[in-house]
N, C-alpha and C positions, 0 to 999 in steps of 0.2 A: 546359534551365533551368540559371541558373548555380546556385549552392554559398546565394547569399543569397535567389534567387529561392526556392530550396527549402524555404529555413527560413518562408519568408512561404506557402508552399500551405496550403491546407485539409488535415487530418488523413489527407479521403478521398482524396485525390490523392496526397501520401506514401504509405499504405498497400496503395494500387493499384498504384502504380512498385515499392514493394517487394515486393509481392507478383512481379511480374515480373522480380524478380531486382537491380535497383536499391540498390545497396547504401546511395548519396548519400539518397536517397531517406528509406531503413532509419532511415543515421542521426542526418536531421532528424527523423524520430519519438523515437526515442531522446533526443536533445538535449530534446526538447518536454516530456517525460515521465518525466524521470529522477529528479528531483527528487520529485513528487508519489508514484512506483512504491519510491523508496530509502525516504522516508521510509516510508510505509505497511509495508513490507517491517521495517523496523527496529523498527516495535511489533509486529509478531508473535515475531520471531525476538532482540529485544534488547538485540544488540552488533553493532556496527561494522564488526568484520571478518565476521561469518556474514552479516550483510546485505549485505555486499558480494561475495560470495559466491553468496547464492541471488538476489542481482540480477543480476548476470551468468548465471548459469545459467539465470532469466527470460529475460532477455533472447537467449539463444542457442538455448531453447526456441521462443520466439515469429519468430528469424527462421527454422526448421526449419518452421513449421508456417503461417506466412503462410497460405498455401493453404486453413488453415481457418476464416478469417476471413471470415462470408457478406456482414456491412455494414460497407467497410471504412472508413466516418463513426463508427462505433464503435470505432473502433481503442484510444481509451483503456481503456474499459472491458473491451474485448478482454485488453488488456496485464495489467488491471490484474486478473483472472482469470488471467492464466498466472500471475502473481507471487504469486497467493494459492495457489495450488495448489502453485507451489516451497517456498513458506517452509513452509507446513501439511507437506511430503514430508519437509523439510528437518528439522522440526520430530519425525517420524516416527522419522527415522533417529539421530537425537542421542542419545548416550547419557544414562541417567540418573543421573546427576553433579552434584552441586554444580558453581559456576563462579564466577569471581572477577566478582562486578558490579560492573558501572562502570570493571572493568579496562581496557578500549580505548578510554572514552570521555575523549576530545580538549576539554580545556575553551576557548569563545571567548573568546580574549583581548578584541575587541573592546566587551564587559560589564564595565560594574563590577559589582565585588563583590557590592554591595548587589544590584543586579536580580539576577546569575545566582543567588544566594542564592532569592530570592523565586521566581524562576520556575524552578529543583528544585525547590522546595518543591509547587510547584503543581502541576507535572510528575509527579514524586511519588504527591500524593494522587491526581492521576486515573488513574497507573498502578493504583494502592491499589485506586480507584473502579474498575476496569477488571476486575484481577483477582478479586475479588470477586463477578463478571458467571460466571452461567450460560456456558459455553463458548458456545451457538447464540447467545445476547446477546451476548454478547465479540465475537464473528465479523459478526456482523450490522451492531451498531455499528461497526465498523472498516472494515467493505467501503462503508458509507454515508459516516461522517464524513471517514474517511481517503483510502479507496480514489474518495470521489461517484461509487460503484453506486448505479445506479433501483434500486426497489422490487425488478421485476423481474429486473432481472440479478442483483440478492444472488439474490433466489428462484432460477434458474438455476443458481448457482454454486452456492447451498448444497443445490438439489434440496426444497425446502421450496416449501410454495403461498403466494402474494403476502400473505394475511393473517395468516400464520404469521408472518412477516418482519418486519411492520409493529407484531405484537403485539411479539414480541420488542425492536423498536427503541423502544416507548413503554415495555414495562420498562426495558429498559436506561436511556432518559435520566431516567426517575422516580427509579431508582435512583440511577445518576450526579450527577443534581441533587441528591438528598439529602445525598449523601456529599461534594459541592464547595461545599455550602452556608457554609460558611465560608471561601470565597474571593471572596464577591462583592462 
């Protein structure tokens, strides 16, 4: 398959070539999913350069461990489990420090003013709305909205039973909605 044929396979067919050692393979996954695994990674962990950081470390973990991928049509949510497990490790090992917020973050020139104004603001309260979220809510929420984990795989990843998960996420957006209720 050439370089462009690669990037048009199905997920499982990437995942199977990499799994066999296929680096091309590796990384048209990687290309597919970088974006969705940076961002998600970047609300847990908050800045720029650490999420760029324990993505790459995601990432060097999941080509290490291929092998333990059973269905590899899941690849994303596969991925997007290793990536939670880094930033949460990542998260572990940080010391506890003050930190300069919003220090590395790169403003897009491509906004005016006025919108990037408005949507910090938005930005913002749902961090607000976020952190204010029970930790298993926080997690829940994130592996669903950010990460689109089933029901099921958060249950998995968080070791929780499926209606554990499901409460959690109806808190969470009851809560969430209350608190963004002035942005609608």
């Amino acid at each position: 398959m050439a370089d462009g044929d690669l990037r048009a396979a199905p997920d499982g067919i990437l995942a199977a070539r990499a799994a066999d050692g296929d680096v091309e393979a590796f990384e048209a996954l990687l290309h597919r999913h970088t974006r969705i695994v940076r961002a998600f990674v970047y609300r847990i962990v908050g800045t720029l350069s650490e999420t760029d950081d324990v993505v790459q470390e995601a990432f060097l973990t999941a080509w290490r461990q291929l092998s333990t991928l059973n269905d590899p049509n899941a690849v994303k949510a596969w991925l997007m489990r290793v990536a939670s497990r880094e930033a949460y490790a990542h998260l572990r090992k940080k010391p506890a420090h003050d930190t300069l917020d919003g220090f590395d973050r790169a403003a897009d020139p491509s906004l005016l003013p006025e919108a990037a104004a408005i949507r910090n603001a938005q930005l913002q309260a749902l961090s607000l709305a976020l952190d204010a979220l029970p930790e298993a809510q926080r997690r829940c929420w994130l592996l669903r909205e950010v990460g689109s984990l089933s029901y099921t795989e958060i249950a998995e990843e968080m070791k929780l039973p499926v209606s554990t998960v499901r409460g959690n996420l109806s808190r969470a957006r009851a809560s969430i909605t209350i608190q963004m209720a002035g942005w609608r």
